[in-house]
N, C-alpha and C positions, 0 to 999 in steps of 0.2 A: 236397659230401658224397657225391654219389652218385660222384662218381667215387673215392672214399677207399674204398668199401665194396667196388665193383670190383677194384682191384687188391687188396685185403685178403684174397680168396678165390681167388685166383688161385695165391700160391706151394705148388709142392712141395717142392723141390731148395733147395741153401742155392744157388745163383745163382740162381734163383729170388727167394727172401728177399733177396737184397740187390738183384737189380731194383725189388722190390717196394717197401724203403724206401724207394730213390732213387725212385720215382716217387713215393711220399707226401710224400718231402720236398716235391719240384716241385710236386704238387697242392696241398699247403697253402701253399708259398708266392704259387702263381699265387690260389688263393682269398684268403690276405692283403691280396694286392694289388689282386684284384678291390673288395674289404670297404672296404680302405684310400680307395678312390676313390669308395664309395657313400654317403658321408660327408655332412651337410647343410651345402653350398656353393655358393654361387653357377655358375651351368651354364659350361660354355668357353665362350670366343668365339668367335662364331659365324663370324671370316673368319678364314684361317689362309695364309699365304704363306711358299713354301718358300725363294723367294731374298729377303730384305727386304720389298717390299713387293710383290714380283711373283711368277706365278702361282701363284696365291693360289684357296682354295674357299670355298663358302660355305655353309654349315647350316643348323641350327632347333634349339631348345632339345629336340627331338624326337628328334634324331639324323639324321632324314632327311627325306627330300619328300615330297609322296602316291605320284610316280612310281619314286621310290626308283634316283634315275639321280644324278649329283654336278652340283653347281653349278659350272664353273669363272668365272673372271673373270684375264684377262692382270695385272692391278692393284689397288692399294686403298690410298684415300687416307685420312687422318684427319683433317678442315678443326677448326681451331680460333676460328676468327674467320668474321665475313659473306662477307671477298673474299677468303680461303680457298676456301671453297662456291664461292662463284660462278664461280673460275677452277677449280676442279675440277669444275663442271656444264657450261664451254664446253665440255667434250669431247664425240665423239663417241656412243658407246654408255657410259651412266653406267645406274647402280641404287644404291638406299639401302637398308642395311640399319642394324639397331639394333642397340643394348648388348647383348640376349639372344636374337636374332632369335626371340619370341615366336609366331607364327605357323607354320599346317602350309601354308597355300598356298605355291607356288615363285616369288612376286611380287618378291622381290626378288634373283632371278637376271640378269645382264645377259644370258645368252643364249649362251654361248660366249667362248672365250680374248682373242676382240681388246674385251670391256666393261672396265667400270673400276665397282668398286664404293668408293662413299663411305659411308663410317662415321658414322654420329652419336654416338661413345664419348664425342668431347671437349668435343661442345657440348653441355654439363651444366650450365649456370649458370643462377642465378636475376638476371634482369635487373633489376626494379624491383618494390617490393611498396608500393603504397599503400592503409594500412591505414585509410582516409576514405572512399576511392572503392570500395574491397573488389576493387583491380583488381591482378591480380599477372600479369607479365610474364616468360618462362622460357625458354631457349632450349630445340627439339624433343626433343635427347638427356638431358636431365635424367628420371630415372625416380622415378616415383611418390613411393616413398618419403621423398626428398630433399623435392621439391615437399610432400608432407602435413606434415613437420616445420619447412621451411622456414614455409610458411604459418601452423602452429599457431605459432610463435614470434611472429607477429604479431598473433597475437590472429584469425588468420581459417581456414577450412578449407572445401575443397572438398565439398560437401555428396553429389555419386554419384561412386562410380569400381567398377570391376574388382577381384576380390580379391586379384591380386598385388602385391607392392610393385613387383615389378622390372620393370615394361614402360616404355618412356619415352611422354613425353608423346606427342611425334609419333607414335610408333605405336598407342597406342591408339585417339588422334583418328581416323589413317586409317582405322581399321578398325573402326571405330564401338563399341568397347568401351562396356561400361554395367553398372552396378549393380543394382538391382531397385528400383522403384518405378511405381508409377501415377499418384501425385499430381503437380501442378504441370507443369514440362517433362517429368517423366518422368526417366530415371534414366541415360540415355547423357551421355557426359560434354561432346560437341561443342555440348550446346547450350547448356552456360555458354562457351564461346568467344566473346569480346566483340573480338578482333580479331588477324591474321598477317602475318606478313612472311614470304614465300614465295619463293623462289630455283625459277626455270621458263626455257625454254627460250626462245631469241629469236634474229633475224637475226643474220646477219655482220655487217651494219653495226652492231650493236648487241653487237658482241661474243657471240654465241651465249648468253648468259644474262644477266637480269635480273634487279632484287627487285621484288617487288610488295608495297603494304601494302593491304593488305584491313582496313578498319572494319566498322564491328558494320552499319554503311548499306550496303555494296557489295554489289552485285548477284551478286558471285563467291564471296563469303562461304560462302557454305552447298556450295558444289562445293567445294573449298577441304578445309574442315573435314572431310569424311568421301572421301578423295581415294581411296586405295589408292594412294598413291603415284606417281597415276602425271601428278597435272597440275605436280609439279616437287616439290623439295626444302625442308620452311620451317624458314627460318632462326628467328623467333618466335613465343610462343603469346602473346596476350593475355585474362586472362581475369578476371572475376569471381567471389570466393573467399568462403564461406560461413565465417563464425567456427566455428575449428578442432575435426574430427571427432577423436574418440579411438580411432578405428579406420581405423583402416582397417582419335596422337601424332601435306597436312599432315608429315610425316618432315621431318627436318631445316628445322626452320623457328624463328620465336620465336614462342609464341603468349600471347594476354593473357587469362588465365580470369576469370570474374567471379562469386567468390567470395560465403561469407557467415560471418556473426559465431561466435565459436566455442563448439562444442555437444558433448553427447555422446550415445550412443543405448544406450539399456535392451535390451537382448535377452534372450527367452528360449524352448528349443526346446522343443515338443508336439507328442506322438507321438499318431496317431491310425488308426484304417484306413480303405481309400481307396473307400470306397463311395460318397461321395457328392465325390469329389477334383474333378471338372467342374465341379460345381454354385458348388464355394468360392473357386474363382482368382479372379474379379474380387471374391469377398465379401472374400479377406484379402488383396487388394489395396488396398480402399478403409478400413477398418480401420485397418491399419499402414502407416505412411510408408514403411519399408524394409522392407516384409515380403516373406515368401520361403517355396515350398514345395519340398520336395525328395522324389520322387515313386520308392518302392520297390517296383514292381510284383512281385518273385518274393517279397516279404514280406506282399504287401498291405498296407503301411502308407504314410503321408504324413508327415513330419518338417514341422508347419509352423515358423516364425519370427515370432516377434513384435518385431518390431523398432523402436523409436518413439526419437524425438529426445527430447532431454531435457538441463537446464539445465545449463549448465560445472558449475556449485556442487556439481550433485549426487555422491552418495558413491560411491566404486568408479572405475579404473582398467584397465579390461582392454584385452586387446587382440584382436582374431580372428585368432588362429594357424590363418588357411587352409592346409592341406596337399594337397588335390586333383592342383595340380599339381606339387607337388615332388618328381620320381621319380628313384630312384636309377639313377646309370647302369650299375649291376650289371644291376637289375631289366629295364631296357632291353631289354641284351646279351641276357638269358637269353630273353626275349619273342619279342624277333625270330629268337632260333635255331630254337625251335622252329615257326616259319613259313619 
């Protein structure tokens, strides 16, 4: 708009006028086009290769790194299966990124032209859901989403996660994503991890990569689960699944969560001012299972959250339309320009 208003004041001369609409056309079209793309859609993919699957970059749902320099990678594979992985991890310099690469750190850069980046887009599947043992088993790249409806189909759900749908399992495991709570474990999701199969680095003689299974016993467990990626690629998550939330990654692995029976949670938000906001964290912590404060210092006020579980049977169906992180990639463009 502001640039519509510019050239609007500008013509004298009739060549003047006709620069002028030729350049409003352009404006409005380049702004259609901007609009057209700032639409609510799932973000690009985060690796993008200009010859097939070679030299190829790599992103963030963010647009860019902290350092604001490009990722490259010579490669980028897409494993669909375990011995997939594992022949795409004997390589030399390898990095995992995910379905939305969710993260602002540059962690999963290989470092320069001669790495090879592995995708977790295709390992999306739900391995095994036993709804007895409350154990459901998933392959790393499977994102949230999937996983909470899959589960709630069986009668179980993941009792914390992160408010987006779209992050995959393995990444959030790596990077210790978490919910809000106090009670019980606490609200990070790695600590219903009940077991992985992880794809990691090994001798020649062993072909340069292996799988490891980690149980809920193994001593490796707990390194494992909150990795940053960097102690290898897991192929499964094993976990234990809480009966199914009505609301609502370690990388490339399977992992097995351990779940619980399916539930729903009562919310409602109270505005209050933040005089005494210190004093209340651990009170509406202990209070509400899923409570949450959100803290408006230039308002002086506190939004808190009451958020408590409550029985399937009960009345009501919502759902938490978080939007915090959904930004348009207009809004992006315009942000960074003027930096």
């Amino acid at each position: 708009m502001i640039m519509l208003k510019h050239w609007a004041s500008r013509p004298r001369h009739s060549n003047d006028r006709l620069e002028a609409r030729a350049m409003e056309g352009a404006s409005l079209l380049l702004v259609g086009l901007l609009l057209s793309r700032a639409g609510s859609s799932p973000p690009p993919e985060p690796v993008a290769c200009t010859r097939g699957t070679s030299d190829c970059t790599v992103t963030n749902v963010y647009g860019s790194f902290p350092d604001r320099t490009i990722c490259r990678a010579a490669n980028a594979t897409y494993p669909r299966t375990e011995g997939e992985l594992v022949a795409a991890m004997a390589k030399l310099k390898v990095k995992v990124a995910t379905r939305h690469s969710h993260s602002f750190p540059k962690l999963a850069c290989p470092g320069g032209r001669d790495g090879t980046i592995i995708s977790t887009e295709r390992l999306n599947r739900s391995v095994n859901i036993d709804a007895a043992s409350g154990l459901m088993t998933v392959e790393s790249g499977m994102v949230l989403r999937d996983l909470i409806q899959a589960a709630g189909a069986a009668g179980l759900a993941l009792p914390h996660s992160p408010y987006w749908y779209g992050l995959t399992i393995g990444g959030l495991l790596a990077t210790g994503a978490h919910g809000s709570s106090l009670w019980g474990k606490g609200s990070a999701v790695h600590e219903y991890v009940a077991g992985m199969r992880i794809v990691t680095p090994a001798p020649a003689s062993q072909g340069f990569a292996i799988v490891r299974e980690l149980g809920a016993d193994h001593p490796d467990l707990d390194a494992a689960k909150v990795s940053l990626g960097v102690l290898g690629v897991v192929s499964q998550v094993l976990g234990l699944i809480a009966a199914s939330l009505n609301w609502v990654s370690c990388l490339l692995c399977k992992v097995t969560l351990a779940l619980q029976p399916l539930f729903k949670r009562s919310v409602t938000f109270v505005e209050r001012d933040d005089s005494d906001f210190a004093e209340q964290v651990a009170v509406w912590g202990d209070l509400h299972e899923f409570g949450d404060m959100a803290w408006l210092p230039r308002q002086g006020k506190v939004i808190y959250r009451e958020d408590d579980r409550v029985d399937v049977s009960a009345p009501g169906d919502g759902l938490n339309d978080y939007r915090a992180r959904s930004n348009p990639t207009l809004g992006l463009i315009i942000t960074r320009a003027k930096f």
